[in-house]
N, C-alpha and C positions, 0 to 999 in steps of 0.2 A: 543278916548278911553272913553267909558262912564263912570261914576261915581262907578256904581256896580265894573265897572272889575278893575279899579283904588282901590279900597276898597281890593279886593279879592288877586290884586296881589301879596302884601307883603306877601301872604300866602302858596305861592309858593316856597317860603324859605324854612319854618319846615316841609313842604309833600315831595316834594323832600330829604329830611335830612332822614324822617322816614324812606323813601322808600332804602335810600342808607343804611342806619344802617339794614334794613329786609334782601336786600339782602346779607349783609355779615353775615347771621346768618344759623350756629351758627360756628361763626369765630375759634374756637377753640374745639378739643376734649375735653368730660367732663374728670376731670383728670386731664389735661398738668397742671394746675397750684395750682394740690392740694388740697387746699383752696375749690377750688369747687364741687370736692366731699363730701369734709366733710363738707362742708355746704347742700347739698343732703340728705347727710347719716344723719348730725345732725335734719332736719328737720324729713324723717321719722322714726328716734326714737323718735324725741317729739311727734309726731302722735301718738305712742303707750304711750307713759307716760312715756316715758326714756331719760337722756342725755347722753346716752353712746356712741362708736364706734360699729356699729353693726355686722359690718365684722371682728372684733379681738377676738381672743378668753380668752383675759384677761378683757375685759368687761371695756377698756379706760372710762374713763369720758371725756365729750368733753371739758375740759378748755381751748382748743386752740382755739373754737371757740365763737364769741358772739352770743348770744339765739337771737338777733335782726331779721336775716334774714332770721335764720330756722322758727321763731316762724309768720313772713310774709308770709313764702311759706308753712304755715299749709294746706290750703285749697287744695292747689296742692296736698300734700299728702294725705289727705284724701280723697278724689275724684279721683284722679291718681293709687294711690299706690306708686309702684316704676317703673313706669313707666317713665326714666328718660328725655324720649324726653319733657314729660310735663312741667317741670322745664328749659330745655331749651327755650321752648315757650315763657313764661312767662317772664323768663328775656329778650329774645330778643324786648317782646312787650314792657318792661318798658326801654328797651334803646329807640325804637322809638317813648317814649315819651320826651326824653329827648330835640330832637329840639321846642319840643314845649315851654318845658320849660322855655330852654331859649331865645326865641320870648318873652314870655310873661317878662323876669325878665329884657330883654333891652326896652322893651319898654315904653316910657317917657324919656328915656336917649341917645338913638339912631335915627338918621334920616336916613329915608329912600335913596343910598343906603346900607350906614355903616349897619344898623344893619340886612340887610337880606344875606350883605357878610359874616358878624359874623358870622351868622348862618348856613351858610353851609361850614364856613372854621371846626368852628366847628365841625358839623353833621359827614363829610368827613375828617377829622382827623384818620389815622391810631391807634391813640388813643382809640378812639370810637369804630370805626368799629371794629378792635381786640379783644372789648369785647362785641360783640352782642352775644346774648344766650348764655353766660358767667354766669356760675348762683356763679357770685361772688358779693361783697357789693360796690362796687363803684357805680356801678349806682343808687341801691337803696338812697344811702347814698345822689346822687348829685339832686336825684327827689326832696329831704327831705330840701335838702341844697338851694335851689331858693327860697322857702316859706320864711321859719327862716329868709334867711335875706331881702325876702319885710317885713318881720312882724318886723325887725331890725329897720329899717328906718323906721317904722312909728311912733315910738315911743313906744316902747315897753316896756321901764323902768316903765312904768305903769302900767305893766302887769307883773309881777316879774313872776307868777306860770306858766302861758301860755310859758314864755321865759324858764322856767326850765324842762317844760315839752318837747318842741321841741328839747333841745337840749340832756336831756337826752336820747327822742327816738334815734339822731345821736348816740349818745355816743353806745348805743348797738348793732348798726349795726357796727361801728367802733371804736376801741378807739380812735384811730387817730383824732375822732370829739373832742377830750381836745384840740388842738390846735385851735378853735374856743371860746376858753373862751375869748382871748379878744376882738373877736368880739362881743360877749352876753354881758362885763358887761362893754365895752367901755362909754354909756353912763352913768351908773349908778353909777359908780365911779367919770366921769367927774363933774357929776352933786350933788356928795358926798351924792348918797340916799343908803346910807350902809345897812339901810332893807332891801332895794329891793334886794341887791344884796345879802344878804344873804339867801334870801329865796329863789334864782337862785339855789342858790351851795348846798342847803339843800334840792332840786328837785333833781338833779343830782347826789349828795351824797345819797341820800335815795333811789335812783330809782336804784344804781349799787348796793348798799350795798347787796341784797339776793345774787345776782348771784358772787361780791367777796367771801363774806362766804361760799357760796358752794363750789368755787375750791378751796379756798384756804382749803378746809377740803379734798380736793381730791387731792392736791398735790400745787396749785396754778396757778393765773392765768396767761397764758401762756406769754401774751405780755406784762404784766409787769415783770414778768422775763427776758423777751429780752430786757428791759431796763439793763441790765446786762449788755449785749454786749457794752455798751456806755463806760462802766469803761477805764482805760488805760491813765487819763492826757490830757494836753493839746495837747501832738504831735499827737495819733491817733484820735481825735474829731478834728482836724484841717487836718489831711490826710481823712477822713470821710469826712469832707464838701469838699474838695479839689476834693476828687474824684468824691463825685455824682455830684456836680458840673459840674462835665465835662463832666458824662454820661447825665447829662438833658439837659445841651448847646448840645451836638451831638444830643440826640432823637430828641430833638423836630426840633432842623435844619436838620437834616436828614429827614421827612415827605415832605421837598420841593423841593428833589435835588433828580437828581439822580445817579446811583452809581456810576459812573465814577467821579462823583464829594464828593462824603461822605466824601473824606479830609476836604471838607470846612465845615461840617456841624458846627461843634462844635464852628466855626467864625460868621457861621451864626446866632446860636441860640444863641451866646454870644450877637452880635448885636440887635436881638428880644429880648433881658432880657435887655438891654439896654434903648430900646425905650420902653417897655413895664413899668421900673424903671421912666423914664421922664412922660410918661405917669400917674403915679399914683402920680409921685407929683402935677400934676396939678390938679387931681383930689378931690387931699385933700383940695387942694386949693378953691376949687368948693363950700364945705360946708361938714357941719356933717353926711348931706344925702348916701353920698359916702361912707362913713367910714367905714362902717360895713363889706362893702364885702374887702376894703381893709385890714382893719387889720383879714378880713379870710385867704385872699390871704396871709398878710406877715408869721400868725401864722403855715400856709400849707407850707410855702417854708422854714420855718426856722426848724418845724419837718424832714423835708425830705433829710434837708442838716445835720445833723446829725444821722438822723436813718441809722443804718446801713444795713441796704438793699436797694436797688434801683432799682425800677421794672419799663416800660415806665408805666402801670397801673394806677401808682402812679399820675401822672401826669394829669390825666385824670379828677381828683377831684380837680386840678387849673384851667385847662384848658380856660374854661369860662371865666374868671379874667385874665389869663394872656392875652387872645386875645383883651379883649376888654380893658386893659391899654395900650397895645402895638398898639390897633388903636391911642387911642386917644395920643399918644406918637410920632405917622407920622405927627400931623397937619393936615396943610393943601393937604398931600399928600395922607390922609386915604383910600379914596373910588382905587385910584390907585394901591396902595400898597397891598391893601386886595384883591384886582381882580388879581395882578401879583403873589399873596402869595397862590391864591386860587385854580389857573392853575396849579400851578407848583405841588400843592398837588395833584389836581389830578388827573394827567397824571404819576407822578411817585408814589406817594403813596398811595393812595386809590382805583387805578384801580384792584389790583392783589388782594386785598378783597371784591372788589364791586363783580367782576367776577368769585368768586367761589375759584379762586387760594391762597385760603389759605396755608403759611407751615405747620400749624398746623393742619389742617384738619382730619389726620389719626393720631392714637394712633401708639406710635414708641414702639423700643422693641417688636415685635409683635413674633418674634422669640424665645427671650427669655423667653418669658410668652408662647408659644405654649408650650417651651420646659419642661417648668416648671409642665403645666397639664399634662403632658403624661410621666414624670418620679416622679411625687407627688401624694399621695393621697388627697382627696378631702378635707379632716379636716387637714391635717399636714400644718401648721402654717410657711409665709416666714417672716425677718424679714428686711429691708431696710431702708433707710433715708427718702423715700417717700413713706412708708407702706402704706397708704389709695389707693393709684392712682396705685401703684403696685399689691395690692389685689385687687383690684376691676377688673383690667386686667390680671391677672395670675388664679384669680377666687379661692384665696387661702385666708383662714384667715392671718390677716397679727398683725405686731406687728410692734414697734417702734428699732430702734438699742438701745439697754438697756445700761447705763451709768454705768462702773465697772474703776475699778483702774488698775488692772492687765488683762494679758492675760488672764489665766487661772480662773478668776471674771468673765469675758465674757464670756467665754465659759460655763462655770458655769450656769451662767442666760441665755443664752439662751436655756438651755435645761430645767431650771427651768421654763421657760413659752414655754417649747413644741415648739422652734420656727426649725422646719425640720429644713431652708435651711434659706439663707444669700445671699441678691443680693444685688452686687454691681455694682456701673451706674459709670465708671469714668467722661461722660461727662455731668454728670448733674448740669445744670446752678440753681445754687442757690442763688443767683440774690444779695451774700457777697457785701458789696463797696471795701471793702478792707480788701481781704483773707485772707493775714499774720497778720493780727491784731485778725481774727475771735477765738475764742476758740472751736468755732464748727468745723469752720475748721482742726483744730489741733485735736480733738480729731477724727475726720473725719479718718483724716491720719494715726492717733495711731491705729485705729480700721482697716485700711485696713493692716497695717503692721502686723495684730495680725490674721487677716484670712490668711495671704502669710505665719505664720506659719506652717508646715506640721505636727506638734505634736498634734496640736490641732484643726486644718481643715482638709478636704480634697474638695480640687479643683472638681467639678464636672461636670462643663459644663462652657466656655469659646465663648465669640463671640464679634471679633473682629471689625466686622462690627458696631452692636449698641456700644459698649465698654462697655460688661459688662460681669461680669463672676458671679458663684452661688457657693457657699461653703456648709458646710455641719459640724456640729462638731463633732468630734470624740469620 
């Protein structure tokens, strides 16, 4: 083998990764997860000069969304319009940048073959591929997330403004990026440079401050409201980590098995938190070099293990960290273990999105959104729990389910914002940790107990196949 092609081949890792991540694009309909149209939607109304929902006819503010990712996919919109395949492109092109990513962020730390199996345990990750042309923020989020922490380890405490300026740009693509505070101010505390650190959180405090003010003048911002959901005491934040707990030991062990074996996932992936836990103490062990992405990784597991939602998504912005502790946590059995970890992924989970065989691929409900256009007129207003992804595929201005006390309050407001019709999805996964704890969920249920009214609904269309029926108020 000559020196060139010896040079060349570690690089057969992240091209192979791109190529797997292209082809499962785009892994999902735009819609299935929400998020992703209003992130669409929110980008071209900032192209016009607006933060609004554009498809409602009560003229939402987007406080559910952070200005971060709309305000990166401007150019799409301007140059596109709404042409939404272009936005899927886009994101799909910035997932297959993602193996390069992390080539670059193992290398110095990885010998050849540990880090080119990293790399495509990674790249072929169910994780991953699920969110190719996803024009949702993890990925942007993990492009932004391999800089920040080379710029971490190099010393960055010297650079207080630089350090606050990276992380507030995470912070607006996600808030989720406040669990990386102790990886930003790890050294500058250790090292008691209390300026430096203060002019971190005074980037970051000053850079959300506009966009706080504005929702909070519009109603408020969304996901620190869902810091709400956390209230309840110790028993339900200990049934909360209990439970994601067990849905991220199953996900991520479930990428290596296949179905016949899914019982054992959640043993398996208990065992890989395991080794992956062994793994990062040795790392700390190593020096202060390491630290950074580990106190990411522990600040990302300890948000997840309490927020009350749990999507695999989530998962996707450890990903990186957890594989590469959980090598260095086999020893001397790394290069083995990551070849047999790497098979198993992807023969049982990566092939059925490498291959087009997406579940998500077609937009569901197709029925009942047929049914919707051709007994609604074109402006009459539906209202649901997932209004964005519902209007957008019913092709009806849509609204949120309006929050009232009583029946007869709901019913009220919903004709006070024009909303015709009421659809409800019974089986929509809305990705709760723990439903009886939820108040969404309960008010969920109060609101479908108050459509099965006949006083003040009428039933109009039923379909038991998607499990959804449409009401109407009286």
């Amino acid at each position: 083998m000559t020196n060139r092609l010896r040079r060349l081949l570690p690089l057969a890792a992240p091209l192979a990764g791109s190529v797997f991540i292209l082809l499962a694009a785009p892994a999902q309909y735009l819609g299935r997860q929400q998020d992703d149209i209003l992130y669409v939607l929110a980008s071209i109304s900032l192209a016009h000069g607006r933060y609004h929902l554009p498809i409602s006819p009560a003229y939402i503010p987007l406080t559910m969304v952070n200005p971060g990712l709309p305000a990166a996919l401007l150019p799409v919109a301007w140059i596109f319009g709404d042409r939404l395949g272009a936005f899927q492109a886009v994101s799909a092109a910035m997932a297959a940048a993602l193996p390069w990513a992390y080539w670059g962020w193992l290398s110095g730390r990885e010998e050849e073959p540990g880090r080119s199996l990293l790399v495509l345990l990674f790249s072929a990750s169910p994780f991953v591929l699920s969110q190719s042309g996803c024009v949702m923020s993890e990925i942007p989020f993990l492009l932004l997330l391999f800089p920040f922490l080379r710029y971490l380890e190099r010393g960055a405490a010297a650079r207080p403004a630089a350090s606050g300026a990276w992380l507030l740009a995470l912070c607006e693509l996600r808030l989720a990026a406040l669990s990386l505070v102790p990886a930003a101010f790890f050294e500058t505390v250790r090292s008691r440079r209390w300026k430096q650190a203060a002019v971190v959180a005074a980037f970051v405090a000053g850079g959300l401050a506009p966009w706080f003010a504005w929702s909070r003048a519009h109603g408020g911002v969304q996901k620190i409201s869902e810091w709400s959901q956390l209230d309840g005491g110790i028993v339900r934040a200990l049934a909360t980590a209990g439970a994601n707990s067990l849905y991220y030991a199953r996900a991520w062990g479930r990428t290596y098995l296949p179905e016949a074996l899914a019982w054992l996932a959640a043993a398996l992936g208990a065992l890989l938190a395991a080794l992956a836990l062994r793994g990062a103490v040795r790392l700390w062990r190593d020096g202060a070099h390491e630290r950074p992405a580990l106190w990411a990784l522990a600040g990302g597991i300890a948000l997840y293990l309490v927020w009350p939602w749990h999507y695999d998504r989530y998962l996707l912005t450890l990903l990186p960290w957890m594989l590469w502790t959980m090598a260095r946590g086999t020893g001397r059995w790394k290069a083995g273990a990551l070849a047999l970890l790497l098979a198993g992924q992807f023969y049982w989970g990566s092939r059925p999105w490498i291959s087009g065989d997406s579940p998500y691929a077609a937009p569901g409900l197709q029925e009942t959104y047929s049914w919707i256009r051709a007994h609604t007129k074109p402006w009459e207003a539906l209202a649901s729990p997932l209004y964005a992804r519902d209007g957008f595929y019913a092709q009806r201005p849509c609204l949120p389910i309006p929050d009232a006390g009583s029946a007869s309050a709901f019913s009220r407001l919903l004709k006070q914002y024009k909303a015709r019709i009421v659809l409800r999805e019974d089986r929509a996964d809305l990705g709760f940790s723990t439903p009886r704890f939820s108040p969404i969920m309960r008010e969920l249920a109060r609101d479908d107990a108050w459509l099965d009214d006949p006083s003040l609904f009428r039933l109009l269309y039923r379909n038991p196949d998607e499990g959804t029926a449409v009401y109407a108020p009286r």
